[in-house]
mmJSON file of the N, C-alpha and C atoms, coordinates in Angstrom:
{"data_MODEL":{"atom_site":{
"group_PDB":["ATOM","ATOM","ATOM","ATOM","ATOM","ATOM","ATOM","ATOM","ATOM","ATOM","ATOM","ATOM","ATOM","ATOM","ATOM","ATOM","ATOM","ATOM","ATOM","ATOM","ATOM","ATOM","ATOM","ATOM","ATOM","ATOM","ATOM","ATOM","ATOM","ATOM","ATOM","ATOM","ATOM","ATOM","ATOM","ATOM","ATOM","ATOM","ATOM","ATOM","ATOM","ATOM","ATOM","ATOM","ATOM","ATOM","ATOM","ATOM","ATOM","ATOM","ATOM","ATOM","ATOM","ATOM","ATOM","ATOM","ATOM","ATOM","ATOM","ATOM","ATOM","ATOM","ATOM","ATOM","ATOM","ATOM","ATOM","ATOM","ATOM","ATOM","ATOM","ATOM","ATOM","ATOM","ATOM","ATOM","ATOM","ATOM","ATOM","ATOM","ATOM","ATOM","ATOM","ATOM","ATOM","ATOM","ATOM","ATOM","ATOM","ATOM","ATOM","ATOM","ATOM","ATOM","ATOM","ATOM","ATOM","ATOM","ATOM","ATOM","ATOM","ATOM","ATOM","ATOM","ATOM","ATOM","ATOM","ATOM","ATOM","ATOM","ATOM","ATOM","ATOM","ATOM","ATOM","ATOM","ATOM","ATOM","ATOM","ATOM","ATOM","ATOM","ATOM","ATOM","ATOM","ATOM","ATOM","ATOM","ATOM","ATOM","ATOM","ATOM","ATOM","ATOM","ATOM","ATOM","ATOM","ATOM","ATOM","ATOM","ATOM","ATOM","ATOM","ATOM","ATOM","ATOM","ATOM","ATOM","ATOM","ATOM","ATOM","ATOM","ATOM"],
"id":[1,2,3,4,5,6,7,8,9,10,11,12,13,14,15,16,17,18,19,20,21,22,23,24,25,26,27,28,29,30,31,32,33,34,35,36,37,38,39,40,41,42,43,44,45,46,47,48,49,50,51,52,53,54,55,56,57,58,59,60,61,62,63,64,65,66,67,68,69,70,71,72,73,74,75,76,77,78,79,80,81,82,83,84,85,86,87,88,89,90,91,92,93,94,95,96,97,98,99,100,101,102,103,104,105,106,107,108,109,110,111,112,113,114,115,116,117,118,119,120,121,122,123,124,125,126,127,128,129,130,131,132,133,134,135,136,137,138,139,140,141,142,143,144,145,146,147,148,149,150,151,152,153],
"type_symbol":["N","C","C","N","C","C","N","C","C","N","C","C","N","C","C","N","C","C","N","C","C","N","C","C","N","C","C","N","C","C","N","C","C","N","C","C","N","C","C","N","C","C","N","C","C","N","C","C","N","C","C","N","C","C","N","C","C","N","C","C","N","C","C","N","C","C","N","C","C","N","C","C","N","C","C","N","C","C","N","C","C","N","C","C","N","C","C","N","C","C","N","C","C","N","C","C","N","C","C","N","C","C","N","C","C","N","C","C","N","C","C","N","C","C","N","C","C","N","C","C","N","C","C","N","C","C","N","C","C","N","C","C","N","C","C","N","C","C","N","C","C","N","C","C","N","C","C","N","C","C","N","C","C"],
"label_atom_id":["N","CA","C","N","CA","C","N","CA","C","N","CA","C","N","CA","C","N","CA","C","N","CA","C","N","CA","C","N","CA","C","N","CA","C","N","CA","C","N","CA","C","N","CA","C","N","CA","C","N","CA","C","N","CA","C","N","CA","C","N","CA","C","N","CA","C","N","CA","C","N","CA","C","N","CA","C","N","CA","C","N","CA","C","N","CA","C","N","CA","C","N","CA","C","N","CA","C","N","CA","C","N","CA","C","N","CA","C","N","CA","C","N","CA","C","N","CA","C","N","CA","C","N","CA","C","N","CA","C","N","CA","C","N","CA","C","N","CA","C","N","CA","C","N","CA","C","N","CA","C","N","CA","C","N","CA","C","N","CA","C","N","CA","C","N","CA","C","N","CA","C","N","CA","C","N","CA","C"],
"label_alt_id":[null,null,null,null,null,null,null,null,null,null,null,null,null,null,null,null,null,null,null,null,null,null,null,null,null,null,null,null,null,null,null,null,null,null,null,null,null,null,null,null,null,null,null,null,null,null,null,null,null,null,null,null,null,null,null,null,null,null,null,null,null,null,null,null,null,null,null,null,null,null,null,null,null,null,null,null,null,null,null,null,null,null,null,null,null,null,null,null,null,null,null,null,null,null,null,null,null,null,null,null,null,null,null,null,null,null,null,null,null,null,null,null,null,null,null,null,null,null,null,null,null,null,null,null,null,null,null,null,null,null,null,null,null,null,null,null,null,null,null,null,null,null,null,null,null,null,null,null,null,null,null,null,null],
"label_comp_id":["UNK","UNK","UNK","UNK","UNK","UNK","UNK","UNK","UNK","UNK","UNK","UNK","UNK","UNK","UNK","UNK","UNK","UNK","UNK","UNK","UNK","UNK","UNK","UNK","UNK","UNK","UNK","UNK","UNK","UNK","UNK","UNK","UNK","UNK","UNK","UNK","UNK","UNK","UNK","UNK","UNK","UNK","UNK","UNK","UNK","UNK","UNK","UNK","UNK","UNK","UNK","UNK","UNK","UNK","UNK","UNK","UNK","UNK","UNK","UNK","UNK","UNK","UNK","UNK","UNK","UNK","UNK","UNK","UNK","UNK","UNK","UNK","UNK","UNK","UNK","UNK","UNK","UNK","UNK","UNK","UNK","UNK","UNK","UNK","UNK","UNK","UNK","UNK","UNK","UNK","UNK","UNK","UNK","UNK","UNK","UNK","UNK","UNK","UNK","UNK","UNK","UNK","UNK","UNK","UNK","UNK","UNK","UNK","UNK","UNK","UNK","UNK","UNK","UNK","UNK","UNK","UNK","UNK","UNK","UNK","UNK","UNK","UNK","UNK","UNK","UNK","UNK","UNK","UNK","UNK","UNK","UNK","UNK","UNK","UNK","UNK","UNK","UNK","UNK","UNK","UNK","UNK","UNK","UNK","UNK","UNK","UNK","UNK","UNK","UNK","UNK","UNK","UNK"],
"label_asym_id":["A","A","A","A","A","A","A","A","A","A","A","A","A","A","A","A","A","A","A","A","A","A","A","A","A","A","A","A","A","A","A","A","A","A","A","A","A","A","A","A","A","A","A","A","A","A","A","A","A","A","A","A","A","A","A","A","A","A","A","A","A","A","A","A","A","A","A","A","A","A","A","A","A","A","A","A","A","A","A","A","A","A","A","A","A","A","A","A","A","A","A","A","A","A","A","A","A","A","A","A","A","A","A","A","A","A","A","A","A","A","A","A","A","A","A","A","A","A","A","A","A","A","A","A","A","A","A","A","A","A","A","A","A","A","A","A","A","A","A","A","A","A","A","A","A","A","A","A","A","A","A","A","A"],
"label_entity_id":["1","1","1","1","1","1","1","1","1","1","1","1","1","1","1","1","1","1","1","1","1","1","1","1","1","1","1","1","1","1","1","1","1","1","1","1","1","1","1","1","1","1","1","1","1","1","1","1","1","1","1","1","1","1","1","1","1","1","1","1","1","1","1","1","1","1","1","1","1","1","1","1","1","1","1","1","1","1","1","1","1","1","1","1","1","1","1","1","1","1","1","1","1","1","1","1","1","1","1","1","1","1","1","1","1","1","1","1","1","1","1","1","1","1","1","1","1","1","1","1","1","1","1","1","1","1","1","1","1","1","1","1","1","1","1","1","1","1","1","1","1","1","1","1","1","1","1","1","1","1","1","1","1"],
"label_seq_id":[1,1,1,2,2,2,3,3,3,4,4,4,5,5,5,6,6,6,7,7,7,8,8,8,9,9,9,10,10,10,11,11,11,12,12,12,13,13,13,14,14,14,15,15,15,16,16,16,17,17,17,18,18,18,19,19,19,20,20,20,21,21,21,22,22,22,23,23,23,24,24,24,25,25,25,26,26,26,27,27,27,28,28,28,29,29,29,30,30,30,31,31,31,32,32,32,33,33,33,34,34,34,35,35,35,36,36,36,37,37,37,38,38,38,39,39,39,40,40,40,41,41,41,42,42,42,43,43,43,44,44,44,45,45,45,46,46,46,47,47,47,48,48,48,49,49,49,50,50,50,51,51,51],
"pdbx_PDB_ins_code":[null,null,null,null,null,null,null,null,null,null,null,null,null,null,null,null,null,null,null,null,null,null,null,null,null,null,null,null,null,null,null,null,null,null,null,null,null,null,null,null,null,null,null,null,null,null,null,null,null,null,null,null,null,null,null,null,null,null,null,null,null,null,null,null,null,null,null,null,null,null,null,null,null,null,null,null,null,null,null,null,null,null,null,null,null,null,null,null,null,null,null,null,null,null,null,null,null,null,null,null,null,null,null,null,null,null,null,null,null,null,null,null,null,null,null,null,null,null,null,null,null,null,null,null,null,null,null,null,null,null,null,null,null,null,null,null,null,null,null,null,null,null,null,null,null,null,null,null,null,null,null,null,null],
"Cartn_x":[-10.228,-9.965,-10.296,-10.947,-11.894,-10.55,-10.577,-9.964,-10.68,-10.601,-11.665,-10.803,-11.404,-11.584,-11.902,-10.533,-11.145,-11.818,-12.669,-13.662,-12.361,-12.981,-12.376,-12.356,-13.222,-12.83,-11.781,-11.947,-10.474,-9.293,-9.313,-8.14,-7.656,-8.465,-8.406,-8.117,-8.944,-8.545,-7.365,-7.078,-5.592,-4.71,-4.674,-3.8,-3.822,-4.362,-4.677,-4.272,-4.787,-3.685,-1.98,-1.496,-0.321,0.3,0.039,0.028,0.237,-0.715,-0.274,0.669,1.071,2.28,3.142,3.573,4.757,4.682,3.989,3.701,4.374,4.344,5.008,6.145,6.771,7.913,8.809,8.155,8.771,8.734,8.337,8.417,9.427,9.642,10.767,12.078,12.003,12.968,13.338,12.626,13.047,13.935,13.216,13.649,14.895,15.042,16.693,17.846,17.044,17.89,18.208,17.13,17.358,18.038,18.414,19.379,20.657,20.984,21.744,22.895,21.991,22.402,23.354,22.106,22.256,23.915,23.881,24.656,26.622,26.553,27.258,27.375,26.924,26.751,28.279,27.357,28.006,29.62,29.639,30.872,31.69,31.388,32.322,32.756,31.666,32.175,33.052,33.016,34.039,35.397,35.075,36.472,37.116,36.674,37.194,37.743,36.875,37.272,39.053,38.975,40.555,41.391,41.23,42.283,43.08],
"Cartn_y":[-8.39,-9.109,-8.209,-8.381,-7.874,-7.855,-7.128,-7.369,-7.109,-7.445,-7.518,-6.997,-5.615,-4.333,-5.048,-4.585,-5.205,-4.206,-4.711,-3.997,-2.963,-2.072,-1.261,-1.671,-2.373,-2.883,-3.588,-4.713,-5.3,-4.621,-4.01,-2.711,-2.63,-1.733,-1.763,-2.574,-3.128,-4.793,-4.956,-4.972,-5.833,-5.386,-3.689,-2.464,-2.244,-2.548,-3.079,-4.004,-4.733,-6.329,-6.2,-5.152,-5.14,-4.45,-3.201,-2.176,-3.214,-4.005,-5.103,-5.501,-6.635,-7.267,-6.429,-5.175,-3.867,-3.719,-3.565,-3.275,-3.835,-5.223,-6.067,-6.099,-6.308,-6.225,-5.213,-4.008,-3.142,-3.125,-3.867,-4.138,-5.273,-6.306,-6.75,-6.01,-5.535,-4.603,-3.905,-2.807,-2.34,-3.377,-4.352,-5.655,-5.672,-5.805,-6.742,-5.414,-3.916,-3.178,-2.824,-2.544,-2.802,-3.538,-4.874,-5.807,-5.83,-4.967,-4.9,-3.862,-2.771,-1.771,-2.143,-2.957,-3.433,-4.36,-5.098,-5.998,-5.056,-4.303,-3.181,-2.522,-1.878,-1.65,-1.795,-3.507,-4.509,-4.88,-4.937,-5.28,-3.742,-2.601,-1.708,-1.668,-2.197,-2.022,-2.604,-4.072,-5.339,-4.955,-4.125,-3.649,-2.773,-1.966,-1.049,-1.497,-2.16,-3.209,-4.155,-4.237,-5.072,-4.278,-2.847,-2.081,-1.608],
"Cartn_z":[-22.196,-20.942,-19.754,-18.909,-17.768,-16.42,-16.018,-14.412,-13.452,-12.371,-11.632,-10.172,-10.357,-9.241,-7.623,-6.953,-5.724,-5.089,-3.813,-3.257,-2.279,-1.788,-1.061,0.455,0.493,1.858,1.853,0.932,1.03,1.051,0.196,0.175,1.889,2.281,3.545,4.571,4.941,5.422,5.728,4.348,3.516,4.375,4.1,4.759,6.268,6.638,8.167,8.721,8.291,8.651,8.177,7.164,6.928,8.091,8.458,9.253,10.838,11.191,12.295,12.328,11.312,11.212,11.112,10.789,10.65,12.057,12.62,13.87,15.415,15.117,15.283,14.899,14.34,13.36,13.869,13.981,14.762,15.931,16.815,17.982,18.132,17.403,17.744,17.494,16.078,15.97,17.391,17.823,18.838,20.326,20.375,21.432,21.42,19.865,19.655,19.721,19.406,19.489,21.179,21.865,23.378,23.836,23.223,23.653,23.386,22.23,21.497,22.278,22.58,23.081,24.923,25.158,26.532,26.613,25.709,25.776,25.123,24.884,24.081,25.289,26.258,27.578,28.188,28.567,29.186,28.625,27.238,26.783,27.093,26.477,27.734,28.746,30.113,31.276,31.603,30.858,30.97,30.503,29.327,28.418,29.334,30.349,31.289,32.096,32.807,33.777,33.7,32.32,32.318,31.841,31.586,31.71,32.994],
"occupancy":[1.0,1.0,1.0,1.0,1.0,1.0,1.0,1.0,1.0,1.0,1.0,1.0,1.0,1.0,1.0,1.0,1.0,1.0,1.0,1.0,1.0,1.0,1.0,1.0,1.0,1.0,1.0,1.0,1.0,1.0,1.0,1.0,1.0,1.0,1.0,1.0,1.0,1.0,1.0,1.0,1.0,1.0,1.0,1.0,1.0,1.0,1.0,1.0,1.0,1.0,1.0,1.0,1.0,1.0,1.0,1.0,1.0,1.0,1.0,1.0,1.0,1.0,1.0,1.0,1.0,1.0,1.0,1.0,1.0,1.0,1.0,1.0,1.0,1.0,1.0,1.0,1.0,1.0,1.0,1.0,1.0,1.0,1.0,1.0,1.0,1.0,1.0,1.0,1.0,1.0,1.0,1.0,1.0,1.0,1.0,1.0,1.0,1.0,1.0,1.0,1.0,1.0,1.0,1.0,1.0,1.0,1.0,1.0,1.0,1.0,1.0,1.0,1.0,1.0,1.0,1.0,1.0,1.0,1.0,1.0,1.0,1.0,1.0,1.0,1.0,1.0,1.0,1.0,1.0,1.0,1.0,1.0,1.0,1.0,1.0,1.0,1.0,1.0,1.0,1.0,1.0,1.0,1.0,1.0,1.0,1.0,1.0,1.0,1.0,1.0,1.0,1.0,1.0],
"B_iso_or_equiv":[0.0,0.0,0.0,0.0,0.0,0.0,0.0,0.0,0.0,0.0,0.0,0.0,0.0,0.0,0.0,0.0,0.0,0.0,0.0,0.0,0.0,0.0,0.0,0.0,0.0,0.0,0.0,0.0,0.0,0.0,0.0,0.0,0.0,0.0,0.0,0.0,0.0,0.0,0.0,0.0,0.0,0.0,0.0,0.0,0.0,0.0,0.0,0.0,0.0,0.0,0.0,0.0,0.0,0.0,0.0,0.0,0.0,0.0,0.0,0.0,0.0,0.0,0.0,0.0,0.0,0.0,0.0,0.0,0.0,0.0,0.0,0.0,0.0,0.0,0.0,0.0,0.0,0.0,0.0,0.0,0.0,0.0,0.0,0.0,0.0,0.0,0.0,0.0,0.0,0.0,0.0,0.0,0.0,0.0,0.0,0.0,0.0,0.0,0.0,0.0,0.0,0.0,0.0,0.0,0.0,0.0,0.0,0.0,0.0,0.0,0.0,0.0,0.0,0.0,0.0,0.0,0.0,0.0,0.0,0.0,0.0,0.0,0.0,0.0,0.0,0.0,0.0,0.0,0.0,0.0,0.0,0.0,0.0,0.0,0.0,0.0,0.0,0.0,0.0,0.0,0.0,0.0,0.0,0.0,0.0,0.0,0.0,0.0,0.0,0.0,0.0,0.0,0.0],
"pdbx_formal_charge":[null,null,null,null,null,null,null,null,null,null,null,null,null,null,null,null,null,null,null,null,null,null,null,null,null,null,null,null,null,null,null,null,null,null,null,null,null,null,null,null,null,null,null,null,null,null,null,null,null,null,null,null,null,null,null,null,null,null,null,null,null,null,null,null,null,null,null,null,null,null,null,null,null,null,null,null,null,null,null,null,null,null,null,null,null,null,null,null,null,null,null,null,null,null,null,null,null,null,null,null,null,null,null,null,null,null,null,null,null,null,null,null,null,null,null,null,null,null,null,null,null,null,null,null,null,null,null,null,null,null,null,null,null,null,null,null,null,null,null,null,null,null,null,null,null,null,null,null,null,null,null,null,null],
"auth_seq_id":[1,1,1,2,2,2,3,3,3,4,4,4,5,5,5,6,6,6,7,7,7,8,8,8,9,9,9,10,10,10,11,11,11,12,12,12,13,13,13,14,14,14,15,15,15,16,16,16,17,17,17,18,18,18,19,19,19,20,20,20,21,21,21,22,22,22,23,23,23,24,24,24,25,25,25,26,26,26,27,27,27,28,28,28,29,29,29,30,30,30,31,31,31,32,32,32,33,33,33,34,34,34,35,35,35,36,36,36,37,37,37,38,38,38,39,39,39,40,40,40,41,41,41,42,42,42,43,43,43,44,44,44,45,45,45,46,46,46,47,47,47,48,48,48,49,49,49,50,50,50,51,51,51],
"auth_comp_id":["UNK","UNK","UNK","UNK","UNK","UNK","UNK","UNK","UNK","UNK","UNK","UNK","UNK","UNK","UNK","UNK","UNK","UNK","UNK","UNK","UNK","UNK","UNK","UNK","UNK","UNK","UNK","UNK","UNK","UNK","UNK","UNK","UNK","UNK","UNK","UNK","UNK","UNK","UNK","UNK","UNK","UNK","UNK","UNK","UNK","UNK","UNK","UNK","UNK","UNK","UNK","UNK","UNK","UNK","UNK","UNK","UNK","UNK","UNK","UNK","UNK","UNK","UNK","UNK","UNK","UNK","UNK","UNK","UNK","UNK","UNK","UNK","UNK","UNK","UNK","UNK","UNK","UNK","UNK","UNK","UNK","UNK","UNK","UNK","UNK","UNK","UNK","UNK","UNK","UNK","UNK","UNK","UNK","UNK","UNK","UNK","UNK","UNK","UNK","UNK","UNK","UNK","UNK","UNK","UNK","UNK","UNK","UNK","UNK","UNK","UNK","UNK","UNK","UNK","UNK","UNK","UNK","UNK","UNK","UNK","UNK","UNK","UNK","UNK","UNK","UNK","UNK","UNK","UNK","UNK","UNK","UNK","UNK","UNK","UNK","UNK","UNK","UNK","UNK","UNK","UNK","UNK","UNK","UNK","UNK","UNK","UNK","UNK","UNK","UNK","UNK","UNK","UNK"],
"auth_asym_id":["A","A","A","A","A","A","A","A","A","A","A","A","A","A","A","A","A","A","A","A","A","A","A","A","A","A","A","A","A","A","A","A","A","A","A","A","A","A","A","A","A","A","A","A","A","A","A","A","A","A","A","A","A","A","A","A","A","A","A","A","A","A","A","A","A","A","A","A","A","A","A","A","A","A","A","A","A","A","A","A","A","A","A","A","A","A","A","A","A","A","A","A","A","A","A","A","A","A","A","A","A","A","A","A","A","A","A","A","A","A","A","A","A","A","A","A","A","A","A","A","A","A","A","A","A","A","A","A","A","A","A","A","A","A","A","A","A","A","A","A","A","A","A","A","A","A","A","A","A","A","A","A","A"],
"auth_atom_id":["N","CA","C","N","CA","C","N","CA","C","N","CA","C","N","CA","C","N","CA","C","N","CA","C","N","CA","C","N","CA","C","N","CA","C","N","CA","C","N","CA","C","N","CA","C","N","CA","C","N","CA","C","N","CA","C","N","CA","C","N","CA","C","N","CA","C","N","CA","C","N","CA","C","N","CA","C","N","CA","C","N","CA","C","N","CA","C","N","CA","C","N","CA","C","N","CA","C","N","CA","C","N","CA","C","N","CA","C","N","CA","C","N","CA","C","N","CA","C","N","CA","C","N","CA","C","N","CA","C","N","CA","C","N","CA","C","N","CA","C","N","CA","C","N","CA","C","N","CA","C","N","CA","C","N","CA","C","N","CA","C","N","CA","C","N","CA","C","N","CA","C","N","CA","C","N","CA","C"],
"pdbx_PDB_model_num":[1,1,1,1,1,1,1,1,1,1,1,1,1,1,1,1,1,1,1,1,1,1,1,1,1,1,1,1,1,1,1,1,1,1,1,1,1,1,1,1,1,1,1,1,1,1,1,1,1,1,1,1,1,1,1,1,1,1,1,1,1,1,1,1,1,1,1,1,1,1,1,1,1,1,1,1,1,1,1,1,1,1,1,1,1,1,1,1,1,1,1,1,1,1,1,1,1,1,1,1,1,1,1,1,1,1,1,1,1,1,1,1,1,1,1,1,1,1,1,1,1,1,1,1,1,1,1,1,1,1,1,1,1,1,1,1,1,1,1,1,1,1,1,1,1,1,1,1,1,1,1,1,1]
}}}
């Protein structure tokens, strides 16, 4: 039974286009942590605030 060797470009390609979408991915990541952070911020100052 034969398997059939992909070309190396594809390889590549492939890994490239994965590397994008991670890319992305980590860019929202970062977003939601910026927001995250931001909003964590905010809930301190408030928490201070009513002491």
């Amino acid at each position: 039974m034969n398997t059939i060797q992909p070309n190396n470009n594809d390889v590549i390609n492939g890994l490239l286009q994965q590397n994008a979408q991670l890319s992305l991915v980590n860019a929202q990541l970062e977003s939601m942590i910026q927001q995250y952070k931001a909003q964590s911020e905010t809930t301190v100052e408030e928490t201070e605030k009513e002491k």
